[in-house]
Structures are given as structure tokens and as C-alpha cells.
C-alpha positions as CSV (number, residue, x, y, z in Angstrom):
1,X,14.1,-19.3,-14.6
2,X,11.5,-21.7,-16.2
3,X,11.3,-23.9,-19.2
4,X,8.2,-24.4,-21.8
5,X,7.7,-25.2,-25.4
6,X,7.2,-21.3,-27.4
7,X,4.7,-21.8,-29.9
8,X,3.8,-18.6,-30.6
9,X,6.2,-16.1,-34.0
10,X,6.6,-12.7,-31.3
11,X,9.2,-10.4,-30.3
12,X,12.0,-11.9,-28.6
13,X,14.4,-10.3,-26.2
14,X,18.3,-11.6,-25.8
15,X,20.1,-10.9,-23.5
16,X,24.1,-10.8,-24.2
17,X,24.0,-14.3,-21.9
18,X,21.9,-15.9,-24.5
19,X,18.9,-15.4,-22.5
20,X,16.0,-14.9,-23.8
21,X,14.2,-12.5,-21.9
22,X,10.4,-13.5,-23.3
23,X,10.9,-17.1,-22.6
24,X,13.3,-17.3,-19.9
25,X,10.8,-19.7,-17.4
26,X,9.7,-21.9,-20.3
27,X,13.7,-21.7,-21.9
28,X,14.2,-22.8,-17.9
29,X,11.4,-25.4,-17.0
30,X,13.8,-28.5,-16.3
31,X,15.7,-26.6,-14.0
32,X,13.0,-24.7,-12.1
33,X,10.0,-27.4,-12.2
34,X,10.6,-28.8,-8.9
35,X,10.9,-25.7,-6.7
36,X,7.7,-24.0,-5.2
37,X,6.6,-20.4,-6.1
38,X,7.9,-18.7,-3.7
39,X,11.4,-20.2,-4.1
40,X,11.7,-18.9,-7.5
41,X,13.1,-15.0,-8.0
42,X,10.5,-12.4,-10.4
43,X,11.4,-8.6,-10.9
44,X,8.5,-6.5,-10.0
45,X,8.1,-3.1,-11.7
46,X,7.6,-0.7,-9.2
47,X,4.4,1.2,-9.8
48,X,4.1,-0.8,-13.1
49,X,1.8,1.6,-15.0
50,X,3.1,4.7,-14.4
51,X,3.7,5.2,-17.8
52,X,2.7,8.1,-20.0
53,X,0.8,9.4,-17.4
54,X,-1.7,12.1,-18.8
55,X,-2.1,15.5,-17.5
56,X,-4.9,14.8,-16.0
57,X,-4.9,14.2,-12.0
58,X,-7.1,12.1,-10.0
59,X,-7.8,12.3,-6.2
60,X,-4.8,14.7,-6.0
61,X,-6.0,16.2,-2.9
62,X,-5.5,13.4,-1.0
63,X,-1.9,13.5,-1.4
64,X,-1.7,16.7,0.4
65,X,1.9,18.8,0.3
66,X,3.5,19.3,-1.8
67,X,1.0,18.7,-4.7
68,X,-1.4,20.8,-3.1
69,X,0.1,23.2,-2.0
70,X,1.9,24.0,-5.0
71,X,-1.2,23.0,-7.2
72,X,-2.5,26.1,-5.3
73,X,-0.3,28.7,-6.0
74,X,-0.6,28.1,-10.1
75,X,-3.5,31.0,-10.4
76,X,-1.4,33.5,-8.9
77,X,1.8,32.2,-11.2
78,X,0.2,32.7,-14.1
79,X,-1.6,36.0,-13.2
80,X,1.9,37.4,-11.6
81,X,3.7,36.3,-15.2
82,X,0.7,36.9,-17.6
83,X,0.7,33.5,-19.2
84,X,-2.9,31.3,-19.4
85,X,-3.7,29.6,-16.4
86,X,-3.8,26.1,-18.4
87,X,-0.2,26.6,-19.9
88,X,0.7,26.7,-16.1
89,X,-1.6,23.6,-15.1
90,X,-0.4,21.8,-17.8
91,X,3.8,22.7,-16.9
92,X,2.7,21.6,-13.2
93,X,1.5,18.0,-14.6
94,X,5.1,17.5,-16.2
95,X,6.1,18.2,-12.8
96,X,3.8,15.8,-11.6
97,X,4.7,13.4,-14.3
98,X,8.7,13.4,-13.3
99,X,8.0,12.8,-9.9
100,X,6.1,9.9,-10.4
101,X,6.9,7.7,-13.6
102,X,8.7,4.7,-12.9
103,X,9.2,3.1,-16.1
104,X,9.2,4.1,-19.4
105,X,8.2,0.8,-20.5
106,X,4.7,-0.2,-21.2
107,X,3.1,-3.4,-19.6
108,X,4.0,-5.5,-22.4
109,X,7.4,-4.6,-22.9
110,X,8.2,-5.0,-19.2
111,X,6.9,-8.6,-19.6
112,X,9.1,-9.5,-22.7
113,X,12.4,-7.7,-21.3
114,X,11.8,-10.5,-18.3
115,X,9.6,-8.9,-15.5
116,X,7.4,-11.1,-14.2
117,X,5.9,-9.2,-11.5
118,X,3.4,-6.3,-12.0
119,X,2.5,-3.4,-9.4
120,X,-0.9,-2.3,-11.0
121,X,-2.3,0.8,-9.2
122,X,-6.4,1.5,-9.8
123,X,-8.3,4.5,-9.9
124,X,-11.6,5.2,-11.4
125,X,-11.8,8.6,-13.4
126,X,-14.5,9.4,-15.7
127,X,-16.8,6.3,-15.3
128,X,-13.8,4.0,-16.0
129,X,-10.6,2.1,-14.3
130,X,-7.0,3.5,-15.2
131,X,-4.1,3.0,-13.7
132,X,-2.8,6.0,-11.8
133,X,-0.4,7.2,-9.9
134,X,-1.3,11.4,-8.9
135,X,-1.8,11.1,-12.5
136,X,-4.2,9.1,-15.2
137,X,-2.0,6.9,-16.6
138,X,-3.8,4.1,-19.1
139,X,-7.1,2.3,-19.0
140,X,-6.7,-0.9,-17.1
141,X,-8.3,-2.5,-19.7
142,X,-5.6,-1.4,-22.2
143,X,-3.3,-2.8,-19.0
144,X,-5.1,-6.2,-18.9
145,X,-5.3,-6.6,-23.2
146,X,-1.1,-6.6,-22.7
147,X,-0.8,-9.3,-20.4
148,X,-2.9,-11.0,-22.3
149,X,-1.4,-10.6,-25.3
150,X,1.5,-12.0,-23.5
151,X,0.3,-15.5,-21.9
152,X,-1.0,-16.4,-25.6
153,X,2.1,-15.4,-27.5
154,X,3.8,-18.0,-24.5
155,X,3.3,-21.4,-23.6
156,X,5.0,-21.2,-19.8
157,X,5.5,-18.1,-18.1
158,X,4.0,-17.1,-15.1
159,X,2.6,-13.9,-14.0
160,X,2.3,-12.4,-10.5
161,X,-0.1,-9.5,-10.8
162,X,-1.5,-6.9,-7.8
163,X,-4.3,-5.0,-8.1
164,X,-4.3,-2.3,-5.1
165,X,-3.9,1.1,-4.1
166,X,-7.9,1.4,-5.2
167,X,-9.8,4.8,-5.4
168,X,-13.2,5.7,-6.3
169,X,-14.8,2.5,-6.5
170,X,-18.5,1.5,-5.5
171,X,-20.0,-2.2,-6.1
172,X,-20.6,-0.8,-9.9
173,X,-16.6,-0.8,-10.6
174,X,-16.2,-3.6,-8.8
175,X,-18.4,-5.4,-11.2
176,X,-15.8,-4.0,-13.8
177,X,-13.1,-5.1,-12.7
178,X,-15.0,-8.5,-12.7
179,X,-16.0,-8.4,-16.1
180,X,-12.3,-7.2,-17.1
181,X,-10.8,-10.0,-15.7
182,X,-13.0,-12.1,-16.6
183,X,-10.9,-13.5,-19.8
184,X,-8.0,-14.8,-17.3
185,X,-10.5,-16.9,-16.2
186,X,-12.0,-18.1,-19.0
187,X,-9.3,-18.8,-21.2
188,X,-7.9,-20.7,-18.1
189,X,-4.6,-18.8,-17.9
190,X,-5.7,-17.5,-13.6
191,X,-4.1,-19.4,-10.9
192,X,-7.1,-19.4,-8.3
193,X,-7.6,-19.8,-4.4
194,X,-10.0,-22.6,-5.5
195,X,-7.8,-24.9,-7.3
196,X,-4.9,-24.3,-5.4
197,X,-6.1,-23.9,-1.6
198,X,-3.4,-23.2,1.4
199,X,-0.5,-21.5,0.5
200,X,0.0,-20.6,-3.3
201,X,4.0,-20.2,-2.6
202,X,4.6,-23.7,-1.4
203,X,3.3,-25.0,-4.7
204,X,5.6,-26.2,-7.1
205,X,6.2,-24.2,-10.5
206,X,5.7,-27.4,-12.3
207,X,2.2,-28.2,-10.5
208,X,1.2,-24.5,-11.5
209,X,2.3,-24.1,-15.2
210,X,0.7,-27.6,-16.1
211,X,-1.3,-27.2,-18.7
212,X,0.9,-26.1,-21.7
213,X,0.3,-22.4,-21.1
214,X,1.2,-19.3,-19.5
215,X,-0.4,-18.8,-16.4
216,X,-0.8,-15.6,-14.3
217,X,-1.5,-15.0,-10.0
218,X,-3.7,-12.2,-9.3
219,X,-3.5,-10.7,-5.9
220,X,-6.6,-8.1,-5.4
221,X,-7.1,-5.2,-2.5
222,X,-9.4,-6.7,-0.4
223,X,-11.9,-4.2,-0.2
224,X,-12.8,-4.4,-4.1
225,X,-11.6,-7.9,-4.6
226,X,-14.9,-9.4,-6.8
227,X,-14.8,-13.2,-6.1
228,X,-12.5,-14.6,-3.4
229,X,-12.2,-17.8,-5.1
230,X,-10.9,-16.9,-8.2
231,X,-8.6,-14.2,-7.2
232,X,-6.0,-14.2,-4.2
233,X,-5.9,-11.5,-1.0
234,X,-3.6,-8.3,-1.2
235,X,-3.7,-9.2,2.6
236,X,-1.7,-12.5,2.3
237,X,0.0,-12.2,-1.0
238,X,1.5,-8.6,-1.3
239,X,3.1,-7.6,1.7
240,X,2.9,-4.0,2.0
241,X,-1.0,-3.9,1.8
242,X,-1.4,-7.1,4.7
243,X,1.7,-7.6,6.5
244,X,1.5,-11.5,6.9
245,X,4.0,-14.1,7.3
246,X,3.1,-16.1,4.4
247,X,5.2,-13.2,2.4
248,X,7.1,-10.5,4.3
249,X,8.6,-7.3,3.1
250,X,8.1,-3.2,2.8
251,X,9.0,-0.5,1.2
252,X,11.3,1.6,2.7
253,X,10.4,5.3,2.2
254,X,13.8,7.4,2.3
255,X,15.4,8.8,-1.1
256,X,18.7,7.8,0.7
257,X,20.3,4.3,-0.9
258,X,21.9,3.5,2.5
259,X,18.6,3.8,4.3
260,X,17.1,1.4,1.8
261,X,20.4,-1.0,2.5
262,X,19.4,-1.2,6.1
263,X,15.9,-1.4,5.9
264,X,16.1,-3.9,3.3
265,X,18.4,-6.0,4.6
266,X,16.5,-5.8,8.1
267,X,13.5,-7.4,6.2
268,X,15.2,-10.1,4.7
269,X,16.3,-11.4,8.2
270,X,13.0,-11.1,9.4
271,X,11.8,-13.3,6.8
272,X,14.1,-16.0,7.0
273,X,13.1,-15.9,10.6
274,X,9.4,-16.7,10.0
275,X,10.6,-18.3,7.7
276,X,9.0,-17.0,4.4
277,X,9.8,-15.8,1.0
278,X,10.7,-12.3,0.9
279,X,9.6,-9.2,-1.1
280,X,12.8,-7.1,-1.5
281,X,12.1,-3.1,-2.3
282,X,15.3,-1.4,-4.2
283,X,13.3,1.9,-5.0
284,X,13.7,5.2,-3.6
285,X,11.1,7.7,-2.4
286,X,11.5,11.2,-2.7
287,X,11.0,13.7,0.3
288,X,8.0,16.3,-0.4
289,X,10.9,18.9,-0.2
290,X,12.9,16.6,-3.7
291,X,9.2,16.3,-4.9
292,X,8.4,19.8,-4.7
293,X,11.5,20.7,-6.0
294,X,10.9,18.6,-8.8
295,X,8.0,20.0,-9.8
296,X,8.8,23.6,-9.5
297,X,12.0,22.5,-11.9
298,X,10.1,21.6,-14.5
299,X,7.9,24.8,-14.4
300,X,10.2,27.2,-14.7
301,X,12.8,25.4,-17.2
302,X,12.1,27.6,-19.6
303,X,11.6,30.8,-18.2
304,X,13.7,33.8,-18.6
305,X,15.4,34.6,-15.4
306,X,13.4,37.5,-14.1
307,X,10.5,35.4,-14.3
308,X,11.9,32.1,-13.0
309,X,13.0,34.5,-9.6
310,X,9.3,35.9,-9.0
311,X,7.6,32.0,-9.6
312,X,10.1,30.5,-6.9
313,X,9.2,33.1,-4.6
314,X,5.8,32.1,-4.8
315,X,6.2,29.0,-4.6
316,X,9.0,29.3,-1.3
317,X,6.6,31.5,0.1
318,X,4.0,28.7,-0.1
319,X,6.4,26.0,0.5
320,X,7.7,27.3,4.1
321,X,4.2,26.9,5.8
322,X,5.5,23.5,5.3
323,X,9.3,23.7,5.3
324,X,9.8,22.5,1.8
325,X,11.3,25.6,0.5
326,X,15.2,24.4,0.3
327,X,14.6,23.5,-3.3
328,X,17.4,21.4,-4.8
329,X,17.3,22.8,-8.1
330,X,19.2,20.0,-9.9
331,X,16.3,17.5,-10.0
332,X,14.2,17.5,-13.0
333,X,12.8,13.6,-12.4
334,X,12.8,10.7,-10.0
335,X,15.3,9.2,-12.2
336,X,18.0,11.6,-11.4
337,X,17.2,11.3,-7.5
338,X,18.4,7.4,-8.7
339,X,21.4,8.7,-10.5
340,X,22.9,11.0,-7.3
341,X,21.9,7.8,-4.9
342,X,23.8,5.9,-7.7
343,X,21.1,3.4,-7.2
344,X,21.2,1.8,-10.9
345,X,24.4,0.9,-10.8
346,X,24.8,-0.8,-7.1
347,X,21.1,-2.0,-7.3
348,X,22.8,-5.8,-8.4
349,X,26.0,-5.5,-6.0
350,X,23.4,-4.3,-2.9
351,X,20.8,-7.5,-3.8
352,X,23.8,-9.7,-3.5
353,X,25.3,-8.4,-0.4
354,X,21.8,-8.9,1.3
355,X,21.2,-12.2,0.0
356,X,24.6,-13.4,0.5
357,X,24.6,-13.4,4.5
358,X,21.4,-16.1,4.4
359,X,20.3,-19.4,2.8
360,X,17.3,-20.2,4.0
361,X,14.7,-17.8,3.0
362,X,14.2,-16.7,-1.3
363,X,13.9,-13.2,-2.7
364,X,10.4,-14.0,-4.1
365,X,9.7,-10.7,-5.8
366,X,12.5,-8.1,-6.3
367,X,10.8,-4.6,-6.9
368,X,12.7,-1.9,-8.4
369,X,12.1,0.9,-10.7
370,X,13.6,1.7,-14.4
371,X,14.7,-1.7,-14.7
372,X,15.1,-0.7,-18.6
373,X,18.2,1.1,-17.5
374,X,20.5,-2.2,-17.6
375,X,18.9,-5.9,-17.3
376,X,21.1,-6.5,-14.3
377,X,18.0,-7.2,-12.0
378,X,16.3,-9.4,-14.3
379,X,19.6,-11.5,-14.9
380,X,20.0,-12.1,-11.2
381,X,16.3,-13.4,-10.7
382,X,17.0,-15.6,-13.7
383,X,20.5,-16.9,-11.9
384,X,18.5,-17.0,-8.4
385,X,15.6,-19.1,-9.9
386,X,17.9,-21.1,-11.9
387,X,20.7,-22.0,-9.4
């Protein structure tokens, strides 16, 4: 997708194309400097720092069933089985963990395999901002020290970050998030409402990346967004917190790949008729029922078979209040949810069928999960941005 002069000895990525992955906007800049923003394709990591999520859980009951409720029932597990209370806590937080990681890549990596879109996901926990998802994942500033990392190893890629999904936060984390982000500004890699007023999306790639650097969009939730001129609205610029025109899509919630087909592609005619660019969703969702039984999976992998019998009835006791208790007890992760949909390998295929049947409106950001899997959704952006 874009083309700029790489001035920086770092990892490179090559893809079996001869792309490389770190540079692939710079490597691309001739063909890609006349088209706006919102004409040119990113991958967006899905949940982007749900990575090595800790065991530790933040706001979980606000989720509700089935985290709760099966959260509850750990006392009388490990009293029933005689095994410590924390070894149980601590099997239910793998649980927790399979549901909910979407990458096994860290922030950095995602950005030199070719992702150019991050779905960053805040939470304050113990007087400081991670990202989380159920689960602490890691500091934001460790987050933020990666993408920097990344626009100064580079001379002209751009970044499109979101900063959403916010819990916990008062005026006094607001003021640190200011204060972390602080070094996009200064260093003069943020693209900001100020200088570029009206719609970011119509500008050109080459009137963005202009300065001989990498340069990076961040899109804030409103309600802890420090400084409106510096930092672009979750409301306008990331579709499933705002709704507007300016750049339509949604997730589709359903752990069923045909679902997402129709959905999707439902989307993507709606935003050619605005017309706008379009944020396509290729993830799945488990049910609470898949999530539970998730969960409940990893608990009792290792237990003999007495004691795996009296934990699930426990737990399906538990369970049917909210009729989750037809555990599938083949899922042991999201990923394999991804593997029976056979999402990973028709993700490409599916992308093309969609955007086949119109012309006039651009997959801006394509979101999917384990992208690490294959770089097919990476190379497509590339040949959409490209092309």
C-alpha cells in the first residue's frame, strides 16, 4: 500500500510476494499517494491487546453470565474436590484467557507483520491504564512505547489507532492518558482534528504522510477523550462506538461464519449507499453457552474423571438458571470456534465475494482476529490499496 524512504536497521517481514510487511505503505508511496484515507485498505487487529492477558480480572461483574455465574460456583468446586480455592481461580482465568485472546502477537509485531489498524481496549486497574479485555492484559504505556517504537524505526507508515471500550476512569486518568500520549504529539508523528479539519478520510495519503515520517490517527471514546483538537472522536471515526456516515460498519455478534457473511455484506451495501468507506468485521463472537463451555474446558482438563463429572454438575446446575448448560466440550479457545466455522481459511475468499459485487465504496479497515495464522488478510489490503 504506501511508499517512503526506510531509514531506520529493524526487523523486517517478507512476505513470499516480496512484500515487505514493515514497509509496505512507504515500499508503496507512488502508487498510493494520490488516493484519500479512506480509499486505502488497513487490517485491524481485533481487540489488539488481548495478549498475555494476566489472571487478574477487572470489572468482571459487569459482563454478567457466564463469567459470573461460573466465577461463583469456584468456592464450592474447590471445597467439593479439596483443592485450594486460588488453584481453582487461577484454572478459571485460563478459561477466561481462551475465551478472549485474539492474537498472540504483541502490538509491535502486529505492526511489522503489516497491520495497520489497532483496536486498543482501556481499563484502569490498580491506579494505572491497561489494556483489558475480562482480563488485565498490558500497561498501555507498554502499548503506546510499541507504536512508538515503530513510527521511528519507519519513515512512512500510517497508523489508525482507537482508544475505547473505557472503564474506571475519573478526570485523574484522563490526565494520564494525556500525559501518555503526549509523545505522538510532540515528536509530531499525530495526525490531529486541528491540522486536518472536515473529514480526515477524504485527505489524500500523500497530504498526510508529508513530512518524511510515520504518522499515526488516534480515534478516542468520547467521554475520556483529553483534547478534542489533537485527537479525533470514537463517535465519527470508529463505527461501532458512533454510528455515523462518515465511516459505517459493525460487528456482527454470532459465532456462525454465514451469519457474519450476511451481516457483513449487508454493511457494505449500506455504505456504498451513503456513500462512505466501510469497516468490515470478519470475527466471530462466541455464545455465553461456547463461552461457558470454554471456560469450564479448561478447568477440568486435567482432572481425573470422577472429579471432572462432580465439577460439571456444578457448574450445569449453575449454568441452567441461564440455559447455558449444553456444554460443547470440544472447545478449549476462541480459536477453535474459528477452526469449526473454518473462518481462517475462507476469511480471504468471503472479503472478495463481498467486495466484488461493488465499486464504489472502499474496505477502509478490515478487522479480523489471529491474522498470524496466514498473512492472507494483510496481502489483500496491500492489493486493495495498491490496485
Amino acid at each position: 500500500m504506501i511508499r517512503v524512504v526506510f531509514l531506520f536497521a529493524c526487523i523486517f517481514t517478507v512476505g513470499a510476494q516480496g512484500i515487505n510487511y514493515t514497509t509496505w505503505m512507504t515500499d508503496h508511496a507512488s502508487l498510493i499517494s494520490h488516493k484519500t484515507l479512506g480509499d486505502i485498505s488497513l487490517v485491524a487487529t481485533h481487540g489488539s491487546g488481548a495478549y498475555n492477558l494476566s489472571n487478574n480480572f477487572i470489572n468482571l461483574d459487569s459482563y454478567g453470565p457466564p463469567f459470573t455465574t461460573l466465577y461463583n460456583c469456584l468456592g464450592d468446586i474447590a471445597s467439593t474436590i479439596g483443592q485450594p480455592l486460588g488453584h481453582i481461580v487461577k484454572l478459571f482465568a485460563n478459561g477466561v484467557q481462551a475465551v478472549n485472546e485474539c492474537t498472540t502477537k504483541d502490538i509491535y509485531s502486529q505492526l511489522i507483520d503489516g497491520s495497520r489498524a489497532l483496536d486498543l481496549r482501556l481499563n484502569v486497574f490498580e491506579n494505572d491504564i491497561y489494556i483489558a479485555h475480562v482480563l488485565q492484559g498490558p500497561s498501555l504505556s507498554n502499548v503506546l512505547a510499541q507504536v512508538l517504537k515503530f513510527l521511528r524505526g519507519t519513515t512512512g507508515e500510517l497508523v489508525y489507532m482507537t482508544l475505547g471500550h473505557s472503564y474506571g476512569f475519573n478526570q485523574k486518568y484522563i490526565n494520564i492518558l494525556a500525559l501518555l500520549l503526549n509523545p505522538f504529539l510532540r515528536d509530531g508523528f499525530a495526525i490531529t482534528p486541528v491540522a486536518y479539519p472536515g473529514n480526515l478520510l477524504r485527505y489524500t495519503y500523500a497530504e498526510l504522510v508529508n513530512s518524511g515520517r510515520s504518522r499515526i490517527v488516534i480515534v478516542i471514546d468520547d467521554t475520556i477523550n483529553p483534547d478534542v483538537n489533537s485527537f479525533f472522536s470514537s463517535s465519527i471515526y470508529s463505527p461501532p462506538d458512533g454510528g455515523s456516515n462518515t465511516l459505517y460498519g459493525f460487528y456482527t455478534n454470532t459465532d456462525t461464519i454465514e451469519v457474519v457473511i450476511s451481516n457483513q455484506t449487508a454493511n457494505y451495501v449500506h455504505a456504498e449507499a451513503i456513500p462512505a468507506p466501510a469497516a468490515i468485521y470478519m470475527t466471530l463472537t462466541p455464545t455465553n453457552a461456547i463461552a461457558a463451555s470454554i471456560i469450564v474446558n479448561n478447568i477440568i482438563a486435567d482432572f481425573d474423571p470422577i472429579m471432572k463429572i462432580l465439577v460439571l454438575n456444578i457448574f450445569k446446575i449453575a449454568l441452567a438458571v441461564d440455559n447455558m448448560d449444553n456444554l460443547q466440550l470440544s472447545y478449549m479457545s476462541l480459536y477453535d470456534i474459528y477452526v469449526q466455522q473454518n473462518m481462517i481459511a475462507r476469511r480471504k475468499s468471503i472479503i472478495e465475494d463481498i467486495q466484488s459485487a461493488r465499486t464504489t465504496s472502499n474496505m477502509f479497515l478490515i478487522y479480523t482476529d489471529f491474522y498470524e495464522s496466514n498473512k492472507d488478510m494483510i496481502d489483500l489490503a496491500i492489493q486493495y490499496s495498491i490496485t
